[in-house]
C-alpha positions, 0 to 999 in steps of 0.5 A: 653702819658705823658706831662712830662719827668723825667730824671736821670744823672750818672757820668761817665769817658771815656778814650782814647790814640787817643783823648778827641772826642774818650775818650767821644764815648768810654764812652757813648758806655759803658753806653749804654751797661747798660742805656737806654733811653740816650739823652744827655752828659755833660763835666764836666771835661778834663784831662790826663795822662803823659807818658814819656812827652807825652800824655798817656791817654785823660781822659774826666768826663761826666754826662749822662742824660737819661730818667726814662722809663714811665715817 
């Protein structure tokens, strides 16, 4: 077994019309599809998009830590 880890950050942003706690799930669901080995988030950034004078879209940058498998 290794005494160290290497580790990789993707950027990545998630979008929901429910909430900002939503758009981060949808985000790192999907990333899961594709990376393995994921540990950590990181918000980078919040936004949104305006419909009519309401929120249409909560949109949240991420940074996804994940491990190098083998390291």
């Amino acid at each position: 077994m290794s005494d160290h880890h290497v580790y990789k950050k993707v950027e990545v942003v998630g979008s929901s019309k429910k909430s900002i706690e939503d758009a981060i799930e949808n985000a790192i669901a999907e990333c899961s599809k594709n990376l393995r080995n994921i540990e950590w988030f990181e918000v980078q950034e919040t936004r949104g998009h305006v419909v009519d004078g309401k929120v249409g879209h909560y949109q949240v940058v991420l940074k996804i830590g994940f491990k190098i498998e083998g390291s």
